[in-house]
N, C-alpha and C positions, 0 to 999 in steps of 0.2 A: 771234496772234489779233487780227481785227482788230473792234473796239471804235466803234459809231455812235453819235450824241448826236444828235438832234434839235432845232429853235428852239422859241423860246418861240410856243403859240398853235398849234402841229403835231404829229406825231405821225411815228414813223420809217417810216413809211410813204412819206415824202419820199424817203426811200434805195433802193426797195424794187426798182428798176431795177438796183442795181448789188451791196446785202447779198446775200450768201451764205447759206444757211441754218446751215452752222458760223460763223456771225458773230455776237457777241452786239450786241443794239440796249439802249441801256438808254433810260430814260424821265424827263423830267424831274419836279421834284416837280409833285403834283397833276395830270398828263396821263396819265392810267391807272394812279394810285397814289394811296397817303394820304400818299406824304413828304410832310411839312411848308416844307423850307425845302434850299437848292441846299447849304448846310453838312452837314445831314444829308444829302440825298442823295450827296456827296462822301465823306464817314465809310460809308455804308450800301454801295456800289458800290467802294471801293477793300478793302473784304475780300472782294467776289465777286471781285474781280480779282487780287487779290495771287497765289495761288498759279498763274497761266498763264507760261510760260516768259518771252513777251513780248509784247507789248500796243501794238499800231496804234491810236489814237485818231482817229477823223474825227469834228468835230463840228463845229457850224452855231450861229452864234449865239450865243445864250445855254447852246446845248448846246456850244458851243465854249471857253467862259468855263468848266464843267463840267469839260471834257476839262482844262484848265491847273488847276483844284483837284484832280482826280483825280491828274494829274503830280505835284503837292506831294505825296502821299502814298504813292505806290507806285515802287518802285526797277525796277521791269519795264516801262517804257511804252520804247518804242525811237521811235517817231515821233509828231508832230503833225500832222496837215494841220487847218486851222483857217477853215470858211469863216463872211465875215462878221464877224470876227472884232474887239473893240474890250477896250482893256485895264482903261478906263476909260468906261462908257458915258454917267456922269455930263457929261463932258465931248467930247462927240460932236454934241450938238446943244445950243443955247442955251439955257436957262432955261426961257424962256416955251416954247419948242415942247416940252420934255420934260414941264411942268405941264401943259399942254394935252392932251397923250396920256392922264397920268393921269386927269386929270379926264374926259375922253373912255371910258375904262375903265371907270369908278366910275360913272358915270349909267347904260351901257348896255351893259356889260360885252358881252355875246352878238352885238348890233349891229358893237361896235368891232372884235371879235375876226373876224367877219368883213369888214370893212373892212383891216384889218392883215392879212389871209390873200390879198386882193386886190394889198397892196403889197409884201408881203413873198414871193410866191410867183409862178410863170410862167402857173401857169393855175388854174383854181379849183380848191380843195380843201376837199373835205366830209365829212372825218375827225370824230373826236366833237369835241366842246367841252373845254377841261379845266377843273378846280373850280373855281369860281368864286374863292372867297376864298383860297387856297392859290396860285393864278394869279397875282392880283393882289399877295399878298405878295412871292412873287417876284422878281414885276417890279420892284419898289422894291428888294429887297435887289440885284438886279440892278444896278440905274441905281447904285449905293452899292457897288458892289464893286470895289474897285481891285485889280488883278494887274501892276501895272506892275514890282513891285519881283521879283516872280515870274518875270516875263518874261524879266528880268534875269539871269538867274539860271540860265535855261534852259541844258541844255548838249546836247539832242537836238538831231536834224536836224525844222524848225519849215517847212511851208509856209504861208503865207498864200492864200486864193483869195477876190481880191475882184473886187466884182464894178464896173467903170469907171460903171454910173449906180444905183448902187445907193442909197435914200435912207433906208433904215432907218440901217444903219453906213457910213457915208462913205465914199468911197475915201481920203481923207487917213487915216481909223485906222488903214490899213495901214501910213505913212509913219512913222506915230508910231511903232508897233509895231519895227518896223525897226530903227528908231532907237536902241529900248530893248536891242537884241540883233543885233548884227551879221552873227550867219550863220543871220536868219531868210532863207527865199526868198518872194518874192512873184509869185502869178502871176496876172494879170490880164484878166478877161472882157469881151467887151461884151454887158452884162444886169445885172442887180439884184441884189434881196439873193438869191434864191437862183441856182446857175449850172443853164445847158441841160447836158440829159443826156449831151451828147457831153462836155465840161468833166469831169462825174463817173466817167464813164469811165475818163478817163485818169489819176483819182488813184494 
C-alpha cells in the first residue's frame, strides 16, 4: 500500500499526477482536519495503517518528517522515499532566518502561506488554506522536532529526493541525513523544494 504525506502549507493534491486511487493520502494536522498536533496525527494514522500487509511511505516535507514518526510506530512500513527531507529543521537555517519566517507567519499568516507556496512549489497552487492556528503550531513543533536518533536507527530501504537548489531544506540536509544511516540513497534533481513530475514518476 502505498502511503502519501503532503508539506506543510499544501494539500495531496501535489501527488495527484502520479496517486493511485487504491493509494491512501493522509493529511497533515490542520490541512483538512481538526488534528491538533504531527504527534497526534502520528498515534491517529499508524492504527489506520497497522493492519495493511505493507506500507510504501512517500512523503514531502514535513509530510516526510510524518512518514519517519509513522515508521517509529508501525512494524509494516517496507520503504521510505523522503522528498525534502531534514532530520532536524531547527538546524537547517540560521536563527534569524527561521525567526523571521515565524514572525512572517504570525502577522500575515494567508499572505505568507502564499508567499511560501510560490517558494516551495513549481507553479502556482490554489488548494484551500489550512487552520490557521493549528498551522502555525505545527510549524514550531516542526522546526523542534529532531528524528536524527530515529534515522539511526532505520533499517528499511530510505531514499532521499532532494532537490540541488532547493531553499526551503538545503541540499546539505540530505548529507546530514546520510550521514546518520549509511544505506540511505540519495537522488538528486535540478529544481527546488518540490521535484518536476518526470522525477515523481520515477518513484
Amino acid at each position: 500500500m502505498r502511503v502519501f504525506i503532503h508539506g506543510w502549507g499544501f494539500d495531496n493534491s501535489v501527488f495527484s499526477f502520479i496517486s493511485k486511487e487504491k493509494d491512501i493520502n493522509l493529511e497533515l494536522p490542520g490541512h483538512g482536519n481538526a488534528i491538533n498536533s504531527l504527534e497526534e496525527a502520528a498515534s491517529f494514522y499508524s492504527k489506520v495503517l497497522k493492519d495493511y500487509k505493507s506500507v510504501e511511505i512517500i512523503g514531502w516535507s514535513m509530510g516526510a518528517s510524518l512518514g519517519i514518526m509513522l515508521t517509529q510506530r508501525l512494524k509494516n512500513v517496507t520503504s521510505l522515499r523522503l522528498i525534502g527531507f531534514s532530520p532536524y529543521f531547527k538546524e537547517a537555517h540560521d536563527k534569524i532566518t527561521i525567526s523571521a519566517f515565524i514572525r512572517t507567519m504570525k502577522k500575515d499568516f494567508y499572505k505568507g502561506i502564499k508567499e511560501f507556496r510560490k517558494n516551495a512549489y513549481h507553479s502556482e497552487f490554489e488548494g484551500e488554506y489550512p487552520i490557521k492556528d493549528i498551522a502555525l503550531s505545527i510549524l514550531e513543533e516542526y522546526i523542534n522536532l529532531d528524528l536524527r536518533e530515529v534515522v539511526k536507527n532505520l533499517d528499511i530501504p530510505i531514499k532521499l529526493i532532494q532537490g540541488e537548489n532547493d531553499i526551503v531544506v538545503p541540499m546539505q540536509e540530505a548529507y546530514k541525513t546520510k550521514e546518520l544511516n549509511r544505506k540511505i540513497d540519495i537522488f538528486l534533481y535540478k529544481g527546488g523544494h518540490f521535484p518536476p513530475i518526470q522525477v515523481l514518476k520515477e518513484l
